[in-house]
C-alpha positions in Angstrom: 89.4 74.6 169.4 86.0 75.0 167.6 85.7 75.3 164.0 83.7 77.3 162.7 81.9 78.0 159.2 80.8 81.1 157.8 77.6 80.4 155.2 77.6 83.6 152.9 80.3 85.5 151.4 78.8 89.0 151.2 79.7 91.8 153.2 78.0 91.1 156.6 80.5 87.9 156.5 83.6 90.6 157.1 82.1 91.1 160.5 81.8 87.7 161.5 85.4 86.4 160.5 86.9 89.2 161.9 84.8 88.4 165.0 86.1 84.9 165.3 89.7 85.9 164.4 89.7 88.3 167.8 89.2 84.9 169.2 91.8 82.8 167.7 92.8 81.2 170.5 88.7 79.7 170.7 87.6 79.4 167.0 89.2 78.3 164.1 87.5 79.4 160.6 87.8 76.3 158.8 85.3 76.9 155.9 83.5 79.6 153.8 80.5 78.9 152.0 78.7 80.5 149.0 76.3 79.3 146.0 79.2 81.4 144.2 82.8 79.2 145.2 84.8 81.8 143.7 83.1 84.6 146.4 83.6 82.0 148.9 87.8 81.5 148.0 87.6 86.0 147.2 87.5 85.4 151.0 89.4 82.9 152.2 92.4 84.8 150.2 91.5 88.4 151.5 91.1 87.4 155.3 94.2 85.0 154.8 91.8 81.7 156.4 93.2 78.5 156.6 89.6 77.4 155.5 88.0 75.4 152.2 86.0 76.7 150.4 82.2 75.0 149.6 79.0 75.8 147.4 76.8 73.9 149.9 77.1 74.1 153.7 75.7 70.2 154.1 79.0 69.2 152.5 80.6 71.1 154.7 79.2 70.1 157.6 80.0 66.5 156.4 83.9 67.2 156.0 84.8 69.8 158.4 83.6 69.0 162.0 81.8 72.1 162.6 80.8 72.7 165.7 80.0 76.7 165.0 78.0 78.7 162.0 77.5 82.0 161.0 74.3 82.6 158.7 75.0 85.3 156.5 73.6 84.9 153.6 69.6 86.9 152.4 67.0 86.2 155.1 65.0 83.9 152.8 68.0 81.5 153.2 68.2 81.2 157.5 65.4 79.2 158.3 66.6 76.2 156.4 70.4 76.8 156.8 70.2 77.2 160.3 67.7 74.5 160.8 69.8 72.3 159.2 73.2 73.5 161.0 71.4 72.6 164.5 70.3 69.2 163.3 73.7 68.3 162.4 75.1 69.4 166.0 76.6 73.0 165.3 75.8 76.1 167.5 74.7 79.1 165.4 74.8 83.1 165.0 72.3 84.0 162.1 72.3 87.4 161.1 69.1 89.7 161.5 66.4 89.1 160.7 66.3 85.8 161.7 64.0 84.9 159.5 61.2 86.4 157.5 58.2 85.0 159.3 57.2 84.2 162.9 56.7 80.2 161.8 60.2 80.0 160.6 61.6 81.6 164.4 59.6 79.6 165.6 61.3 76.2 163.8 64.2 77.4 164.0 63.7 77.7 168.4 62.3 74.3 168.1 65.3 73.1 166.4 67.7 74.9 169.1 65.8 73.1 171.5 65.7 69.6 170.3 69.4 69.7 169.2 70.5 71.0 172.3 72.1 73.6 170.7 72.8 77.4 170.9 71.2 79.9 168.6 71.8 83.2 168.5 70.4 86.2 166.3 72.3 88.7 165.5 71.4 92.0 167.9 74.7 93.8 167.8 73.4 97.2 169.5 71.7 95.0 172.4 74.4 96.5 174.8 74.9 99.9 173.5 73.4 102.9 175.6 70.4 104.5 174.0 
């Protein structure tokens, strides 16, 4: 089972937990992050997780054996959450943009690739019909 971590409890997060809850039988929610604890246990109540709630995703990382992240928190924050999801050995969705400016893509590829580890923007019409 992989556990996985959501990092931002705005309203993009909804789609992401409800993501991982249609594969329940794969991924386990098992924290919820926010620099605001009480958006971040608003919801773990209204999804009904069996997740902890954290103000900083290192600790997390730390205590929960994550092995999967969703980035959802305002594109100034993805470059150095995600970069620092890879380097501790999680795979990672980051929501679009990735990040604000082609150096921090390109860090945040460079961190994919030396971790050995999946990224993956966000591109949620990329198999839609035009």
């Amino acid at each position: 089972m992989l556990k996985a971590m959501i990092v931002g409890a705005g309203a993009i997060s909804d789609s992401h937990i409800e993501g991982y809850r249609a594969l329940a039988d794969r991924v386990r929610i098992v924290a919820v992050v926010d620099t605001d604890l009480s958006r971040a246990q608003t919801k773990i109540r209204q999804f009904g997780l069996e997740a902890e709630a954290f103000t900083d995703y290192r600790t997390a990382l730390d205590r929960a054996g994550i092995g999967l992240v969703s980035v959802c928190t305002p594109p100034s924050a993805h470059a150095p959450v995600t970069i620092g999801c890879l380097e501790a050995g999680a795979h990672v969705i980051v929501e679009k943009p990735m990040a604000p400016s082609l150096r921090e893509c390109d860090a945040m590829i460079a961190a994919a690739q030396k971790a050995g580890r999946l990224l993956s923007p966000v591109a949620q019409l990329r198999f839609k019909e035009a």
